[in-house]
BAFI-3210 file (N, C-alpha, C; in Angstrom, 3 decimals, decimal comma, padded with zeros to 6 digits):
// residues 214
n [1|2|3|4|5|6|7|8|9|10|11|12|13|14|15|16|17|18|19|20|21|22|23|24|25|26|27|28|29|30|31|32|33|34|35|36|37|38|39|40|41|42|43|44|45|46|47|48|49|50|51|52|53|54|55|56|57|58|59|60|61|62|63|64|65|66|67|68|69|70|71|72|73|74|75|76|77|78|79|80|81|82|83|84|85|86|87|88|89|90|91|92|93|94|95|96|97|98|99|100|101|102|103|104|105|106|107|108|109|110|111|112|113|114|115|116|117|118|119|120|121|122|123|124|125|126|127|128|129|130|131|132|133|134|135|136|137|138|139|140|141|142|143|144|145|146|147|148|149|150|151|152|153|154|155|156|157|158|159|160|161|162|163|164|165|166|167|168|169|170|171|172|173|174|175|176|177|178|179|180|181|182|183|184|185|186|187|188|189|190|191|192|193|194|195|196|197|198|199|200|201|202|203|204|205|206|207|208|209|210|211|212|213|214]
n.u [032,292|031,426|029,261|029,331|025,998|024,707|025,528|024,394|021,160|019,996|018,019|018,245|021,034|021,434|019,752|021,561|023,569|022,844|022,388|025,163|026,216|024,802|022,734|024,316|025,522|027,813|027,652|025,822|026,650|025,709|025,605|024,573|022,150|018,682|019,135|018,501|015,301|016,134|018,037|015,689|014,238|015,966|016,917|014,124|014,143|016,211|015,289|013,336|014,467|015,823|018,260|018,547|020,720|022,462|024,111|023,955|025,788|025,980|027,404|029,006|029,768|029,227|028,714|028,557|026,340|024,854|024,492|023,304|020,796|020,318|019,519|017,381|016,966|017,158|020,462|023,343|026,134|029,055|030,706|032,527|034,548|035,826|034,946|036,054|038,706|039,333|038,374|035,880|036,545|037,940|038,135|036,868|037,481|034,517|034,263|034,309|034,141|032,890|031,393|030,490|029,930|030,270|031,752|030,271|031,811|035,272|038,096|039,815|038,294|035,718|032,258|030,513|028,337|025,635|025,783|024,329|023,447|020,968|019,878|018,347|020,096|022,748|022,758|023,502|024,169|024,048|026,680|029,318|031,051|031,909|033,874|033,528|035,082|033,625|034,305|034,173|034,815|036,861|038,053|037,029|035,960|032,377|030,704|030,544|030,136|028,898|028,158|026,990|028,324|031,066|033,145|032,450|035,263|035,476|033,968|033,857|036,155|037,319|038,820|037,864|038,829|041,092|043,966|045,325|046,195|046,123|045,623|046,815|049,414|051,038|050,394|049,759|051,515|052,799|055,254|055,809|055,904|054,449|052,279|051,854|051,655|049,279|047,123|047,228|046,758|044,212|042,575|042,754|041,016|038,691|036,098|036,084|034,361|033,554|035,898|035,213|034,849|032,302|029,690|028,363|027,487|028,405|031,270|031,226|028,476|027,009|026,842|024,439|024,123|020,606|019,984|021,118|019,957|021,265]
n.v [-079,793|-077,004|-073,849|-071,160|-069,327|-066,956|-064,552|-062,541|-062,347|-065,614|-067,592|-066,717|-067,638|-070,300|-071,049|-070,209|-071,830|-074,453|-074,138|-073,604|-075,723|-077,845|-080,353|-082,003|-080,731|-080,310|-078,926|-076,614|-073,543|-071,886|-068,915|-067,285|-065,405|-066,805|-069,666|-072,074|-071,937|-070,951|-073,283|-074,900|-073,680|-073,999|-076,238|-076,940|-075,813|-076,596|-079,132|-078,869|-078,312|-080,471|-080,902|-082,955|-084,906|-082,426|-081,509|-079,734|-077,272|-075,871|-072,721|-070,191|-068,685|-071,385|-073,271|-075,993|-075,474|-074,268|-076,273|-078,498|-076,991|-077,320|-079,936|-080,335|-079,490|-079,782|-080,440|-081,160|-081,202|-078,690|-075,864|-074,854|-072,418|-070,069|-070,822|-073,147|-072,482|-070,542|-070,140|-069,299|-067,333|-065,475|-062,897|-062,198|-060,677|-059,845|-059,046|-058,406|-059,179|-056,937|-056,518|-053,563|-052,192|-051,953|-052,435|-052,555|-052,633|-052,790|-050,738|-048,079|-046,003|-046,741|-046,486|-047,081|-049,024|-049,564|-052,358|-054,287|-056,615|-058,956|-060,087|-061,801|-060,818|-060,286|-057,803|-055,486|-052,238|-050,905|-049,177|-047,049|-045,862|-042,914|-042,404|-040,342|-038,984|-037,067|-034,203|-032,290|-028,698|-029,146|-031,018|-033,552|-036,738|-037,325|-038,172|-040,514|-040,481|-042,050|-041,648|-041,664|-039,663|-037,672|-036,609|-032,711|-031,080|-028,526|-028,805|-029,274|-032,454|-035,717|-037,843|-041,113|-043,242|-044,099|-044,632|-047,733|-049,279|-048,671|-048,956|-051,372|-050,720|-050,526|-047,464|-046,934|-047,371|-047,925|-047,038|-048,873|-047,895|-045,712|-046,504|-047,186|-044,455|-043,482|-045,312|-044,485|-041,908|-042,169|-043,299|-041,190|-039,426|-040,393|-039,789|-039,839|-042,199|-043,720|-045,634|-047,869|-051,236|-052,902|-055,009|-054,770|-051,768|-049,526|-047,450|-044,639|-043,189|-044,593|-042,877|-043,320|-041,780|-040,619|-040,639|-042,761|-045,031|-047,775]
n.w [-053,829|-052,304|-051,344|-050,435|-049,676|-048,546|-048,869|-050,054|-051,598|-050,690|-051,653|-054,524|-054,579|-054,602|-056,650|-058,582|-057,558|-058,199|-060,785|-061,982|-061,059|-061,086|-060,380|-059,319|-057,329|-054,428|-051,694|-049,823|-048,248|-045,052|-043,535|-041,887|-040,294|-039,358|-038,219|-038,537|-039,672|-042,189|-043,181|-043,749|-045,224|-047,722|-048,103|-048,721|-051,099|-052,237|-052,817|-054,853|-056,863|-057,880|-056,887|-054,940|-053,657|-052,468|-049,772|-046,676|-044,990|-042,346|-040,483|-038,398|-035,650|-034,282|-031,494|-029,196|-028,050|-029,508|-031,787|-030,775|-030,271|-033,051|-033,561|-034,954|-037,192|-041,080|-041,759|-042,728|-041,911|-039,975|-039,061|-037,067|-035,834|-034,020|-031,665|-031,349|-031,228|-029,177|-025,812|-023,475|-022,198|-023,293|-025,438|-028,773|-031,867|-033,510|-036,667|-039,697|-043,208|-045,607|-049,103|-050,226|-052,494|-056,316|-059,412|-062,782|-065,057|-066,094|-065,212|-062,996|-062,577|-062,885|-063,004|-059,499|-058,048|-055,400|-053,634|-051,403|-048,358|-047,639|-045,428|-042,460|-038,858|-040,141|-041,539|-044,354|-045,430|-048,369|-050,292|-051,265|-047,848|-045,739|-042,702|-039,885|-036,860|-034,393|-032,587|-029,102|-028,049|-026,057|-027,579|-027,127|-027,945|-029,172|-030,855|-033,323|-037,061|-039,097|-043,386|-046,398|-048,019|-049,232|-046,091|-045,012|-045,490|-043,670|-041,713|-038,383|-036,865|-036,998|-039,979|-040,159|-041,680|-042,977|-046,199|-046,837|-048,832|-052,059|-055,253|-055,416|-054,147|-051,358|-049,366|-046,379|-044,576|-041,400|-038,909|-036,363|-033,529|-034,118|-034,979|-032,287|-030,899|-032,377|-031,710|-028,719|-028,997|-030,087|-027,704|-026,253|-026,914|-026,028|-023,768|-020,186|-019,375|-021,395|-021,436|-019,386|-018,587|-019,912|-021,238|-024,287|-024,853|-026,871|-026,707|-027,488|-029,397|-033,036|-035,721|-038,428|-041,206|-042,306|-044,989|-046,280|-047,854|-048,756]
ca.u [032,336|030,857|029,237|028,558|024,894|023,545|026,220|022,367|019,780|019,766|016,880|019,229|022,371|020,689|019,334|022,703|024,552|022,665|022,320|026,232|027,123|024,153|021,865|024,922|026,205|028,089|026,808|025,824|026,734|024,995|026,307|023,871|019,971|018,155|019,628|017,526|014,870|016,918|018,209|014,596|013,970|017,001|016,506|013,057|014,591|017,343|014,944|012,612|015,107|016,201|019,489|018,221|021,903|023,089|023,914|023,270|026,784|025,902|028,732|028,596|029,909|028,636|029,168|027,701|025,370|023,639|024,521|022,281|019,399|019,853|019,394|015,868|017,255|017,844|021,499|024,668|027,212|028,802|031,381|032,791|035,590|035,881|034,508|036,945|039,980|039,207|037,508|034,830|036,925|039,107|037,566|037,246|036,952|033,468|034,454|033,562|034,386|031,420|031,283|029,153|029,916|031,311|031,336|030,487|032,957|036,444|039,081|039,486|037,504|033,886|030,882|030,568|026,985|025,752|025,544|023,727|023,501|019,889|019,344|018,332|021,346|024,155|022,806|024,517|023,848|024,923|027,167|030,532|030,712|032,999|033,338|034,285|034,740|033,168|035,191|033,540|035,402|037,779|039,253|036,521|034,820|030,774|029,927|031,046|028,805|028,819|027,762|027,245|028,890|032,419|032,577|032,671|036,483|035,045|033,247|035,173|036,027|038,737|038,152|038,617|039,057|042,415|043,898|046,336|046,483|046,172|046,084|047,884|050,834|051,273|050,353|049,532|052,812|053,166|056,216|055,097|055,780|053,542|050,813|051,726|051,438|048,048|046,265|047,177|045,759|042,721|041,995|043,025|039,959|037,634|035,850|036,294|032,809|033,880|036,780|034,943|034,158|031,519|029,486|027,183|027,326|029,526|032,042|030,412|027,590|027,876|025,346|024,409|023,246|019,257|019,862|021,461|019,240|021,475]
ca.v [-078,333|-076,337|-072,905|-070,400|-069,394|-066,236|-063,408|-061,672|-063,253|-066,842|-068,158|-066,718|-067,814|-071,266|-071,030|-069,994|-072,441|-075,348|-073,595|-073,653|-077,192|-079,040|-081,104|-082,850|-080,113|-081,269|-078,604|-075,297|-073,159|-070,657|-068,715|-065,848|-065,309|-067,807|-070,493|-073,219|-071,324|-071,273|-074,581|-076,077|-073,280|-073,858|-077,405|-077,162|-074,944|-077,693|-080,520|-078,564|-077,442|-081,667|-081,246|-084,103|-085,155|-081,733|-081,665|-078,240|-076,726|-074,328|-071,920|-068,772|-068,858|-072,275|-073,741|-077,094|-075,315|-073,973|-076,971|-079,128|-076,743|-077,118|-081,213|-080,873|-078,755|-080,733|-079,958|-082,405|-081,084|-077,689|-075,816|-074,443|-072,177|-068,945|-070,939|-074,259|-071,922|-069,567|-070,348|-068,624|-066,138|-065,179|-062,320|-062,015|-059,786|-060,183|-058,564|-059,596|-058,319|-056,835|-056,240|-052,636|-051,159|-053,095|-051,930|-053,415|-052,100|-052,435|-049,831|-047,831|-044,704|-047,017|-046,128|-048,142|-049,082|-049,738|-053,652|-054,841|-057,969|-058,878|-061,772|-061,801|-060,957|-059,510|-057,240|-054,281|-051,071|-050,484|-047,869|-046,446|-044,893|-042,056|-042,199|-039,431|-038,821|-035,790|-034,023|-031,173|-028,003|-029,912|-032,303|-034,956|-037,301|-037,437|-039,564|-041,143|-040,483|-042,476|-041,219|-041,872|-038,887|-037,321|-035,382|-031,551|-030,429|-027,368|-029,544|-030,176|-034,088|-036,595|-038,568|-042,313|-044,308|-043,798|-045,750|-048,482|-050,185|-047,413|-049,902|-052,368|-049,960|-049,636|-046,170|-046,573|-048,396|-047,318|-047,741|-050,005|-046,964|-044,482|-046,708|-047,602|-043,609|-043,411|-045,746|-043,765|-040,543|-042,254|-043,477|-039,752|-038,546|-040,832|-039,510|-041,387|-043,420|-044,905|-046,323|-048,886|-052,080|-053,167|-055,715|-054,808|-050,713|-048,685|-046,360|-043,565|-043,044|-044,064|-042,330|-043,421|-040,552|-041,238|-041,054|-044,195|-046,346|-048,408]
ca.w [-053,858|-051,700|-052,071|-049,563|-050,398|-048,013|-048,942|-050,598|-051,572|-050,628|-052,230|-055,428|-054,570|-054,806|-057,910|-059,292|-057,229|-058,868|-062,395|-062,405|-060,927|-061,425|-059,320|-057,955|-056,249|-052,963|-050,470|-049,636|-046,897|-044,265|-042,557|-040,884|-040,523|-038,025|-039,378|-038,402|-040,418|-043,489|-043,595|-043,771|-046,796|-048,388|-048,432|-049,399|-052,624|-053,186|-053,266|-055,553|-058,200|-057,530|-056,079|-053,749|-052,728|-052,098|-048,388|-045,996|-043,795|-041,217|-039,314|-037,971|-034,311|-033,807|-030,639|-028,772|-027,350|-030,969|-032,743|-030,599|-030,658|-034,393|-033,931|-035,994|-038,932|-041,950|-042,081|-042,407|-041,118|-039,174|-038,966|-035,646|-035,456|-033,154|-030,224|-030,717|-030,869|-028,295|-024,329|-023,351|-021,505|-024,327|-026,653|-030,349|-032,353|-034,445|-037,977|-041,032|-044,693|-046,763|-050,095|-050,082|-053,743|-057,288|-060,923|-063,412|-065,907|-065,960|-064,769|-061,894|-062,461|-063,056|-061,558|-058,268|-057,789|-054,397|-052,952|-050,001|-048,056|-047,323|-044,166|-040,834|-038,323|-041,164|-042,863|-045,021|-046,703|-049,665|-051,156|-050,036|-046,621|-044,797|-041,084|-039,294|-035,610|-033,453|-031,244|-028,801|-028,510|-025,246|-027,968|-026,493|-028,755|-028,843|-031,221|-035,111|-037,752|-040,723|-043,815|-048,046|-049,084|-048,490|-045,258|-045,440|-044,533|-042,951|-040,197|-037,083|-037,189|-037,545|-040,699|-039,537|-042,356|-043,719|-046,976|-047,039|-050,245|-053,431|-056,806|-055,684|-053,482|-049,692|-048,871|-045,382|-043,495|-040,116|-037,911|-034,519|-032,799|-035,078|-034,389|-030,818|-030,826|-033,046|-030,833|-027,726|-029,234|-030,289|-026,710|-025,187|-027,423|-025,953|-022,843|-019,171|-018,806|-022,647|-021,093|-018,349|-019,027|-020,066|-022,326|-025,273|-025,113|-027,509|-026,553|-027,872|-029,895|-033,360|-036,042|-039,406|-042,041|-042,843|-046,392|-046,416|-048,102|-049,792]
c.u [031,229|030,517|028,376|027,025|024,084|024,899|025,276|021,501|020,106|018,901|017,722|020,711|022,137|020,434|020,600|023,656|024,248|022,626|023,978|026,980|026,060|023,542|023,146|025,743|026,647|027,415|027,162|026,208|026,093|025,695|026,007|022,330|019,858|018,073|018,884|015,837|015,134|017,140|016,864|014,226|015,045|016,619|015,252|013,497|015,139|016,362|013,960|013,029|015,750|017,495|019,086|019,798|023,196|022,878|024,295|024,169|026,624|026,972|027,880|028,286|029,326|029,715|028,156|026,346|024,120|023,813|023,317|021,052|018,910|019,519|018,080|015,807|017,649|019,278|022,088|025,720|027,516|029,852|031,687|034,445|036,007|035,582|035,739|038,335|040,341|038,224|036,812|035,596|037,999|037,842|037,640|036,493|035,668|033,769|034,774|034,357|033,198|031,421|029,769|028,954|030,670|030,903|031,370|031,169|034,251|037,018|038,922|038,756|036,249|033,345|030,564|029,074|026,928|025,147|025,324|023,109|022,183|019,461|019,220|019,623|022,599|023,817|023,205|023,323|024,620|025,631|028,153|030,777|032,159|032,127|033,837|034,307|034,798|033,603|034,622|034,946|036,831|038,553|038,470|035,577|033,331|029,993|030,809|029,821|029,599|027,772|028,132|027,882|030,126|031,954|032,881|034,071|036,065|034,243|034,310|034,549|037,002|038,376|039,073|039,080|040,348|043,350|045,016|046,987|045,805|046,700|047,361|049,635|050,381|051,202|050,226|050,598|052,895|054,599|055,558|055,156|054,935|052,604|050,663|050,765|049,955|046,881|046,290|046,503|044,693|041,714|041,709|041,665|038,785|037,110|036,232|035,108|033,393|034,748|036,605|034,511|033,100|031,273|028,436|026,549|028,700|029,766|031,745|029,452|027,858|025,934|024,904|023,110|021,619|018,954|020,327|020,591|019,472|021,004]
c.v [-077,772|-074,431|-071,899|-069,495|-067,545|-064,754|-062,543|-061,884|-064,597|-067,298|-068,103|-067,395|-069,520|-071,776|-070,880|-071,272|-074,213|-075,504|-073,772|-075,353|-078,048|-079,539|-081,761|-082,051|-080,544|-080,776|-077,111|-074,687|-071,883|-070,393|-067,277|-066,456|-066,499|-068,940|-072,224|-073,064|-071,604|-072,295|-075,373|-074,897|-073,386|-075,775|-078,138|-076,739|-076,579|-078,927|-080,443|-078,349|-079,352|-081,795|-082,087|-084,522|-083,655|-081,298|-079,597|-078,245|-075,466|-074,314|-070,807|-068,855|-070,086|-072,394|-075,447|-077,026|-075,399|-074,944|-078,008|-078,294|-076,730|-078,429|-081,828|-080,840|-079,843|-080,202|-081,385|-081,970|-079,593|-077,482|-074,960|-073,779|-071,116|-070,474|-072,541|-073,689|-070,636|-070,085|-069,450|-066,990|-065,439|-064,475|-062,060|-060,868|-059,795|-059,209|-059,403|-058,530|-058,257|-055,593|-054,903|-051,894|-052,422|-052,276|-052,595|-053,043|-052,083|-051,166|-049,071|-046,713|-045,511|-046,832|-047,351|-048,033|-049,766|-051,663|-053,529|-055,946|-057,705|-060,099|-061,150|-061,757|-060,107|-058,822|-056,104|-053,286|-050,541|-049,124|-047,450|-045,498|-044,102|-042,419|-040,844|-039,270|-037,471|-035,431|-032,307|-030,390|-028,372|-030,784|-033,774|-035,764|-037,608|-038,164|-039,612|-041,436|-041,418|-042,747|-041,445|-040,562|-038,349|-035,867|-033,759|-031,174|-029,500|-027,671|-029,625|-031,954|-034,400|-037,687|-040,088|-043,201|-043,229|-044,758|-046,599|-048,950|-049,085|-048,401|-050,356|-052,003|-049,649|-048,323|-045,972|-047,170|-047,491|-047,469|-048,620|-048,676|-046,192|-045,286|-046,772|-046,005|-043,076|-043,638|-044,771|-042,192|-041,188|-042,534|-042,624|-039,022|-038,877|-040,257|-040,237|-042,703|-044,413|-045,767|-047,673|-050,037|-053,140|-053,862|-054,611|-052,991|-050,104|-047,558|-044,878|-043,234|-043,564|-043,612|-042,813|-042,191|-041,202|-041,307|-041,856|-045,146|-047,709|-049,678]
c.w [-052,971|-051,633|-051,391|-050,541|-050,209|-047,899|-049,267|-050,431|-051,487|-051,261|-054,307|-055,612|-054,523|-055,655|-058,490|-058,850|-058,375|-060,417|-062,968|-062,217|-060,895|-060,632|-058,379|-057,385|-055,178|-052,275|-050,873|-048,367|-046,655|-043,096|-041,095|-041,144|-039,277|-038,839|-039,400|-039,852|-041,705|-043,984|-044,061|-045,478|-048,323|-048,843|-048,914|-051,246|-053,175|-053,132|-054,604|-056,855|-058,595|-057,637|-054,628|-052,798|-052,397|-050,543|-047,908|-044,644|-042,984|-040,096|-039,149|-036,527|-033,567|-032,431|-030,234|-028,326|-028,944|-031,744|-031,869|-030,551|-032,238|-034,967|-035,101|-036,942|-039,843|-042,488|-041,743|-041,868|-040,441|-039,170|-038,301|-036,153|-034,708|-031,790|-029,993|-030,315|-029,728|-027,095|-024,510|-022,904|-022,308|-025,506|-027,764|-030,664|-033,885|-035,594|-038,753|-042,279|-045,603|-047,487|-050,414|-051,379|-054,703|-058,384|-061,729|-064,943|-065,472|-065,612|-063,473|-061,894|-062,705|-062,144|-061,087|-058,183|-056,348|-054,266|-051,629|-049,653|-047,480|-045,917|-042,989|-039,669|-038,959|-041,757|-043,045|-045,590|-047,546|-049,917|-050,435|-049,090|-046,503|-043,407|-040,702|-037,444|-035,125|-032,598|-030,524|-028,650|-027,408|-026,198|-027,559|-027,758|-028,302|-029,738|-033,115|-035,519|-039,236|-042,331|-045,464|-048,506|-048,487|-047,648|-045,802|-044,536|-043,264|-041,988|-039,309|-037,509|-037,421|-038,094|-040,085|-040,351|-043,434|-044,906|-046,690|-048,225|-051,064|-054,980|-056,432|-054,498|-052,206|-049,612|-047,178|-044,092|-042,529|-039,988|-036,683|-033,848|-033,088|-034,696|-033,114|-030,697|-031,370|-032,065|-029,158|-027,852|-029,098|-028,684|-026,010|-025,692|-026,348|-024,142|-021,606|-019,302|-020,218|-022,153|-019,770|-019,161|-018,990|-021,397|-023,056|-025,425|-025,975|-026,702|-026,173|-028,746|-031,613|-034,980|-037,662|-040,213|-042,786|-044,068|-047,128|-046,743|-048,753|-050,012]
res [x|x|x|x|x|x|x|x|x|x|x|x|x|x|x|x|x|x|x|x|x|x|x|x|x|x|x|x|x|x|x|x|x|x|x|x|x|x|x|x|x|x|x|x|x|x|x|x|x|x|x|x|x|x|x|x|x|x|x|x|x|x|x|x|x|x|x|x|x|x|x|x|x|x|x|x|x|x|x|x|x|x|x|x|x|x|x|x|x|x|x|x|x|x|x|x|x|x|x|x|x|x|x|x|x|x|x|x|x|x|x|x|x|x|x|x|x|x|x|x|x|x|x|x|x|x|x|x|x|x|x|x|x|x|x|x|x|x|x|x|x|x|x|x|x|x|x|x|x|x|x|x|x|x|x|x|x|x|x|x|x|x|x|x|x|x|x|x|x|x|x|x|x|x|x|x|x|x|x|x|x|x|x|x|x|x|x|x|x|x|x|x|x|x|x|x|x|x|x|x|x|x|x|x|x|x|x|x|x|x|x|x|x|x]
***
């Protein structure tokens, strides 16, 4: 069994992993933070708590290149997958799924308390967001703010996050065409310069509200 470790706190998720299966845990996994780093504290943890034969799987966009600079780490094994199924010249799309709110009460009206992922590289803020996007008085977008509380109608803005799934029921089915059509608005918003390409700059601006501390 194996038992991804660094969704929070690592140093916790550790402690729990061995508290539930025991010193002979099979392995843990990492999968963010500077992971060379980690592995040597993680494996200091697991030898301390004496999970001695619990072995140490690091992913997270490995390639050949980062797996041999990781030849010192005390890790056993690795797990590669974006870079074996895709060339270099073939782009992915880096998204992830994170857990930013949970309740701890049954039903669907409980109060959602805010979760946040703590590591080097991934980390979250807690609590459930609105996006919205900014459009000057041309119809042009200028930037997406995202923000802990629901936007104010009475703002200009086009709210971006729209639902799909409603307990369990499709609410959000397109046609292929309705989205073909969606996506072609959304691009008509976006100014010209957003549209060149380029590495490692966004689009357009995007803003997070400073009372976000989650």
């Amino acid at each position: 069994m194996t038992r991804l470790v660094d969704t929070f706190e690592v140093a916790a998720a550790v402690r729990a992993a061995v508290e539930l299966a025991g010193p002979d845990l099979g392995a843990v996994r990492i999968d963010s933070g500077d992971l060379a780093v980690v592995a040597r504290q993680v494996r200091a943890l697991l030898d301390e708590l004496g999970a001695h034969k619990t072995r140490i799987v690091l992913t997270g966009d490995l390639d050949e290149y980062s797996i041999a600079a990781l030849a010192t780490a005390p890790v056993n094994g690795y797990g590669v997958g974006t870079a074996l199924v895709t060339g270099s010249g073939a782009p992915t799309a880096a998204l992830v799924y994170k857990l930013v709110a949970r309740s701890r009460e049954p039903g669907a009206d409980a109060r959602l308390e805010p979760v946040a992922k703590h590591s080097v590289g991934k980390p979250s803020r807690g609590g459930r967001k609105w996006a919205v996007r900014h459009l000057d008085e041309g119809g042009t977008a200028v930037t997406e703010r995202v923000t802990v509380t629901p936007p104010d109608p009475s703002q200009p803005g086009r709210e971006l996050l729209q639902p799909l799934v409603r307990r369990g029921e499709i609410v959000g089915r397109q046609t292929l065409e309705q989205a073909r059509q969606r996506h072609r608005d959304s691009l008509a918003e976006l100014p010209p310069f957003a549209l060149q390409l380029s590495r490692g700059y966004p689009a357009i601006p995007t803003v997070m509200d400073a009372d976000d501390h989650g």
